[in-house]
Each structure stands twice: as C-alpha cells, then as structure tokens.
C-alpha positions in Angstrom: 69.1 37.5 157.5 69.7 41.5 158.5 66.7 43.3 158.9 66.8 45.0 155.7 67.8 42.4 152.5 71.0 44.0 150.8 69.9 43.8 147.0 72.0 44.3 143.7 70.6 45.1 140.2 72.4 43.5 138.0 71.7 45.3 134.4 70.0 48.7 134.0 68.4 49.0 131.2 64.0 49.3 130.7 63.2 46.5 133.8 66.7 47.1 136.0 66.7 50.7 136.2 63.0 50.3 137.2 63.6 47.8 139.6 66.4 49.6 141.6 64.0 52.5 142.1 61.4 50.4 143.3 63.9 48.3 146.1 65.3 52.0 146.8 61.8 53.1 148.2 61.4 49.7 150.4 62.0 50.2 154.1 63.3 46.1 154.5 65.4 46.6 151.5 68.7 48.4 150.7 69.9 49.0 147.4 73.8 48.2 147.1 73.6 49.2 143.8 73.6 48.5 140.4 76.1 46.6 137.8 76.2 46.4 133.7 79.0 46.8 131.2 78.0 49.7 129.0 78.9 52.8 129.5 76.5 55.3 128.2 74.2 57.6 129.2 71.7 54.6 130.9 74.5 53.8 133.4 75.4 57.3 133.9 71.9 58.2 135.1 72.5 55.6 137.9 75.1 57.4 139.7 73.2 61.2 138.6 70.4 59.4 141.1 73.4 57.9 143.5 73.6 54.4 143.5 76.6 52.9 142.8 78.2 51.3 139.7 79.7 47.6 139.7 80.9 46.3 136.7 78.8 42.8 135.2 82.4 41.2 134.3 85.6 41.4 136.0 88.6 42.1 133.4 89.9 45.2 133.7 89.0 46.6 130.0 85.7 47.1 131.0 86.1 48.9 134.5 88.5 51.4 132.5 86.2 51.4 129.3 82.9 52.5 132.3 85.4 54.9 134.2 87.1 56.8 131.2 83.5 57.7 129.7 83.2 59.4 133.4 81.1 56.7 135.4 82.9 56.0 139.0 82.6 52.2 139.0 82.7 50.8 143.1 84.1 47.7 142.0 82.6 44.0 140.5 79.5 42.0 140.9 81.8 39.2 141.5 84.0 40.9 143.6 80.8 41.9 145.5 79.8 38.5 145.9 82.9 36.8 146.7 82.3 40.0 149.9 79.2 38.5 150.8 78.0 41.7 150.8 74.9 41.0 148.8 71.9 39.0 149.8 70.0 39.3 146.6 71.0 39.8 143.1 67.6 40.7 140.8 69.1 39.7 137.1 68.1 41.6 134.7 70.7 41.4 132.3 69.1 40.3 128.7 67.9 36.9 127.7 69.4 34.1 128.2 72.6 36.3 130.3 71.1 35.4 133.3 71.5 31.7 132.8 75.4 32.1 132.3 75.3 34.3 135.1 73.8 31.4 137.3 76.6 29.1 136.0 79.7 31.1 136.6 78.6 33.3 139.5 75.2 32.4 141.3 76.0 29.1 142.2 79.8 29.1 142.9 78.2 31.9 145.8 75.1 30.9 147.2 73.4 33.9 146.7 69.5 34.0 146.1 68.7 35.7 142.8 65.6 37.1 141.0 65.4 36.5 137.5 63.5 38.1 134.5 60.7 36.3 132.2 63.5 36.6 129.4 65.3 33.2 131.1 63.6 30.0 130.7 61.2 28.3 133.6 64.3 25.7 134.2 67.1 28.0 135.0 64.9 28.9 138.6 63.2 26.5 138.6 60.2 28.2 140.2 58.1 31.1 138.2 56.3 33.4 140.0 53.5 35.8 140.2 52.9 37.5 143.5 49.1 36.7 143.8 49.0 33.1 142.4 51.9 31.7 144.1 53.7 34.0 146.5 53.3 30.8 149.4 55.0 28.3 146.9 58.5 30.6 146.3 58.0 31.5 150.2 58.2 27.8 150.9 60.8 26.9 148.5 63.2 29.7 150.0 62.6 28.4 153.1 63.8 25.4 152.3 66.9 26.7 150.7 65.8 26.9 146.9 67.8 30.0 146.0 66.2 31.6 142.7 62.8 32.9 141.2 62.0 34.3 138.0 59.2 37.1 137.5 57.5 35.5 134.6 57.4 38.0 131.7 55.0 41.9 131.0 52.5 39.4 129.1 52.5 36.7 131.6 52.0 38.8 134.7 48.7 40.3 132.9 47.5 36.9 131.9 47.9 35.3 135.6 46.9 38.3 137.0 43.6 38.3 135.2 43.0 34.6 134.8 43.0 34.4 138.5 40.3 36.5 138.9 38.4 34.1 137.4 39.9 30.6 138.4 40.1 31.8 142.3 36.2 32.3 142.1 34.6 30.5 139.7 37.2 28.0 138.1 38.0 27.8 134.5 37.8 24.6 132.4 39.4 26.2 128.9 40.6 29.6 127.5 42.1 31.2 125.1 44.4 34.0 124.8 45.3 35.9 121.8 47.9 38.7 121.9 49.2 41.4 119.9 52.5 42.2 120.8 54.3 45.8 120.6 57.3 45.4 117.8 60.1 46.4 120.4 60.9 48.6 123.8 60.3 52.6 122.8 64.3 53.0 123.5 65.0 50.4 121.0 63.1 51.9 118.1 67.0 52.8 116.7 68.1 49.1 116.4 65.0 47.0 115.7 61.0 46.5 115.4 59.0 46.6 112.3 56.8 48.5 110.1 53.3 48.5 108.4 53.0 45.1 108.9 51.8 42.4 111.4 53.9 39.0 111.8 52.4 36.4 113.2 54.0 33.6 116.1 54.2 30.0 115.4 51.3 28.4 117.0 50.9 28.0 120.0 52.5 30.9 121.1 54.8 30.3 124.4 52.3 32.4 126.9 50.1 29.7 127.8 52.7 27.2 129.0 55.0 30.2 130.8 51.4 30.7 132.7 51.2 27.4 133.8 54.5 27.4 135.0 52.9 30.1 137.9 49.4 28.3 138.0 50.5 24.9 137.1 46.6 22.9 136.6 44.4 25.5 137.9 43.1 26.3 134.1 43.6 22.5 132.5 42.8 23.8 129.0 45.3 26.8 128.5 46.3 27.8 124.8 47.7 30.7 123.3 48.6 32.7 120.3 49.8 36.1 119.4 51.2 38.6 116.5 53.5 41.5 116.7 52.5 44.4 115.5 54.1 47.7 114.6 53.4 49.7 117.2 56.0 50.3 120.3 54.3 51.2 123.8 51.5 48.1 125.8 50.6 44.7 124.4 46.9 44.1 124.1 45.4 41.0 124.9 42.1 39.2 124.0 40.7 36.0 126.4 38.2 33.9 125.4 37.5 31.7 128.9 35.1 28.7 129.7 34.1 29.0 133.6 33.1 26.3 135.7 30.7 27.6 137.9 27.7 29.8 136.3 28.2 33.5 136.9 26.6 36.7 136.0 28.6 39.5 133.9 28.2 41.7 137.0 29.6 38.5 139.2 32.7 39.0 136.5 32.8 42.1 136.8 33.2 42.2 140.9 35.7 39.7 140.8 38.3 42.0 138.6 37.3 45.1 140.6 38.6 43.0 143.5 41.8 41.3 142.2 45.0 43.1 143.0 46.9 45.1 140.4 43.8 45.0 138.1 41.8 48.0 137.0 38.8 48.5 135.1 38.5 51.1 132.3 35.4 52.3 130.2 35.6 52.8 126.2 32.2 55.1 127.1 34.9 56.9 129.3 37.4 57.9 126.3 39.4 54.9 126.4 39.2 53.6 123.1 42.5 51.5 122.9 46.0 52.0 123.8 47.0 55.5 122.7 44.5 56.3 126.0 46.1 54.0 128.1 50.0 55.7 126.9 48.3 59.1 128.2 46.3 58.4 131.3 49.3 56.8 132.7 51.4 60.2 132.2 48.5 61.8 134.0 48.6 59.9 136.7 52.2 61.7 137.3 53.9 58.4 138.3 57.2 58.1 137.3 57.8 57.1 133.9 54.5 57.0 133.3 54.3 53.6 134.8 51.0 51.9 135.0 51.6 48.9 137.0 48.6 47.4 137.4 46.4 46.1 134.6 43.5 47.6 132.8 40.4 45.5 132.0 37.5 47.2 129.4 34.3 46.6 131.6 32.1 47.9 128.5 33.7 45.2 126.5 33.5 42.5 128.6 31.1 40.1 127.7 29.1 36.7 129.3 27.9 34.7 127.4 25.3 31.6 128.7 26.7 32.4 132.5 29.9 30.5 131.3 31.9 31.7 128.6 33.8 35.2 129.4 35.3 37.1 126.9 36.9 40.3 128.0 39.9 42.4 126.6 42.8 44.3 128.5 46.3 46.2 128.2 49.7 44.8 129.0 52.4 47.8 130.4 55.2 46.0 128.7 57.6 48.5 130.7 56.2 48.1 134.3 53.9 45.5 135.4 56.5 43.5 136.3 58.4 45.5 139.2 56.0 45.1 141.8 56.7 41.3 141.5 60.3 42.0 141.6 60.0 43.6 144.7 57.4 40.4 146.6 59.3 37.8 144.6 62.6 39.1 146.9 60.4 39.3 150.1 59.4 35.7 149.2 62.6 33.9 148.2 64.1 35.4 151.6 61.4 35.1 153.4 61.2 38.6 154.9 57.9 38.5 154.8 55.5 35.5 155.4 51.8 37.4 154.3 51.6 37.7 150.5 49.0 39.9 151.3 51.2 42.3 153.4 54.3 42.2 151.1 51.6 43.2 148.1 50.1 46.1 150.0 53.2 47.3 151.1 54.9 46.9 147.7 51.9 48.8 145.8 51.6 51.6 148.6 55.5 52.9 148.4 55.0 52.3 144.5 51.6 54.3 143.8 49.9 51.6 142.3 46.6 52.4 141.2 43.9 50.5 141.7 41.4 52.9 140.7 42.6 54.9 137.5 40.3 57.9 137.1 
C-alpha cells in the first residue's frame, strides 16, 4: 500500500460530498475524485472545488448527458478500477446502490470499499464505529476482508453514547426511543411530511444495526422511534440499566470523556434542537457540521445508582464522516492505533469536543 491511500467518492450528494472534503484534508489520503450520474448543480460544485468527475455507469448517454450540462467528466468508476488506480472506493450512492455496486464492480476488482448505513449489515459484512470496534475492521482488513459500512447518523450517536456507559460500568438493558427528522433539508422539494408524527413498526431497526458494531456488550438492546415533521437532527431518548452502581456525576465524567461526545446545558439556552441548528453555525465549521454528539447534562438523570436516563441530538448530516475517514485507515490498515487515527481525523476536521 502507497503511503497515501488513493480514495474515490462514489456519489455526491449530503454524506459523499462531505466525505470527499474530509479525505481531501487527510495527509495519508488522496482524493482521486468523485463519481455520480446526475448532472446538476451538486456535481457541478465538485469540479468549482477541483476534484474530478467520473461517471457511476459506463454507457456513453450519461458521460455526454454530465459533459453537455458543462461538467468535464475524467472518465468512469469502472474504467478507474479496471486502472487500478484506486485503492478505496467510500459508496455513497443511495440505499441499497451500493449492494449492486458490490455485485457488478467491487468484487470483479478487488478493491476495498466503505459503505453507508443505508446498505444492509450483510453486504460488508462488518459494521463499524470508530470507537467500539476500530481493532475488529483493522483485523479483518488485515486478513483480506475488503469492505466496511459506517453504520447509519442514528447508530453512530447510539454506539457512541452507549459506550460511554458499557466501557465503564456495563449495561444489562436499555432502551432507545427516537424521533426521526421527516427528510434531508435538500430534499424538502420531493418528500417528508407535515403536522403530523408517524410512528415505526416496533422494534424499530436501531437496536439490532447497534449490535451489529457492539455485538453482546448491551444483551438487552430494544428500540423504537417516530418521524416527525421537522427537517434538520434526530433526537434521541435512552433509558439504560447499568451493571455496576454509579453516581450521576460518575455518568457524567464518563461522557465528558468519550470521544465525539459533548455535553450541553438547557440552563445554558439549549432548550432542544433549533439551539443545536444555531450553535453549530457559530462554531463556523463548514456546513455547519457538528460532528460530534451533544448530551443534556441538566437532563440526565440516575436513578438508584443503576438506571440512567439521559437525552441527546443526532447531526443526521455529519456525524458520520469522521468514521468514514478511520473506517478507511482501518480496512487498509494505514493506521494500527484507533486512538491515533481518531485524533488525527477530529484534529484536521475541527471536531469539537467542547461546544461553548
């Protein structure tokens, strides 16, 4: 492997053209470019910022379709592949693409690939958050297992969290409800819904996508959720069992100290997530990305020194691309420290630990 891992972004729309600007700013990484087959204003911001267009599919329609609405297309992602001059495709290409993308070009070319949490568990066959299991993906690419997928926005901020609390204390049961926004802000034209909330069949799909990542560390792990009409953060409420007695303030010190967790104060101003939507624009990071996850400290509560129940925010939009960028350090094996490949990952990113 070269001494910088040549990665291609295949689909730029809200997580792709995210995740090319975070490989972009990595100094073992190099952007090849990007590849989709639309040709509108999303793909034309791709070559305003210089990288270069491939087109998703091969036939010629398309490449002339991308290059008479003005976008320079370099060539194909197959044709890039068949090169070998790619080591790692992140797909990000909507649900379920990325499976038919394994099937008629992943496989047939070896290369190592980074999926999304919109493909299922099966089509890596190895789910992955950065703190809970960065030493499992490293060792599976190690011995030639060629994909990972970046669980989903809500099942980052669940692992994330949870682990807090199973990695010091254990956890025999929780709980997880979730209200889901109703779509992606640039999709507010095509779908989402009003005035109303809509409740998932029960048990929602986050627990089990969790224990893909954590497999038996919570043995009790259930799930439900509604959608609601808003467009911008998911919010989540836990209601978890510990093993070992603890304190609020022992809770408390254990999410100050996770990674990509931060703690925010109602008694502060933040009273849900229309503060959250503005603080992140403060913090001038680009898009107003959050990254990490925000816990309410006022709220959390203890309850006998064994059942925590604590509330947080989900940046449906963001809190994923820092795991894109360890979960391709892993799978090649770039980097052997989880610790290292987080640190660096949230240093060239901004990620705040600390929000005000």
């Amino acid at each position: 492997m070269r001494s910088k891992v040549r990665v291609l972004v295949n689909g730029y729309g809200v997580i792709g053209k995210r995740v090319a600007d975070a490989v972009s700013l990595q100094d073992d990484m190099a952007l090849v470019g990007v590849a989709d087959v639309v040709a509108d204003w999303r793909v034309r911001m791709a070559r305003v910022k210089g990288y270069d267009v491939y087109s998703s599919v091969s036939d010629r329609e398309t490449v002339e379709r991308m290059e008479e609405a003005g976008i320079e297309v370099s060539g194909t992602l197959e044709g890039l592949l068949r090169s070998g001059g790619v080591d790692v495709v992140v797909d990000c290409a909507p649900g379920g693409l990325g499976a038919k993308n394994k099937e008629a070009l992943y496989d047939k070319y070896g290369v190592k690939v980074v999926f999304e949490g919109g493909e299922k568990h099966e089509t890596a066959g190895l789910s992955f958050v950065c703190q809970c299991n960065y030493d499992e993906a490293l060792k599976m690419g190690e011995e030639g297992h060629n994909y990972v997928r970046v669980v989903s926005c809500n099942t980052t901020a669940a692992c994330r969290v949870l682990h807090a609390l199973y990695g010091r204390f254990g956890v025999e049961k929780a709980r997880m409800f979730l209200v889901r926004r109703a779509t992606d802000p640039v999709k507010t034209d095509k779908s989402g819904i009003m005035n109303t909330v809509v409740p998932a069949p029960m048990p929602s799909h986050h627990a089990p996508d969790v224990k893909t990542v954590i497999h038996d560390a919570i043995p009790d792990l259930y799930s439900v959720a509604v959608k609601g009409s808003h467009t911008m953060f998911h919010f989540h409420f836990y209601d978890v069992i510990l093993r070992e007695r603890a304190s609020r303030e022992d809770v408390v010190e254990a999410l100050r100290e996770e990674p990509r967790v931060s703690l925010v104060r109602v008694k502060d101003g933040v009273f849900g997530l229309g503060s959250l939507i503005e603080l992140s624009r403060d913090l001038g990071l680009p898009r107003g990305d959050l990254y990490t996850i925000p816990v309410w400290e006022d709220m959390l509560t203890v309850i006998g020194e064994r059942e925590v129940m604590l509330a947080l925010a989900c940046p449906n939009e963001n809190d994923v691309i820092p795991e894109n960028v360890d979960a391709i350090r892993a799978i090649t094996g770039i980097e052997k420290d989880w610790r290292r490949s987080l640190e660096k990952t949230d240093s060239t990113l901004k990620v705040p630990k600390v929000l005000y």
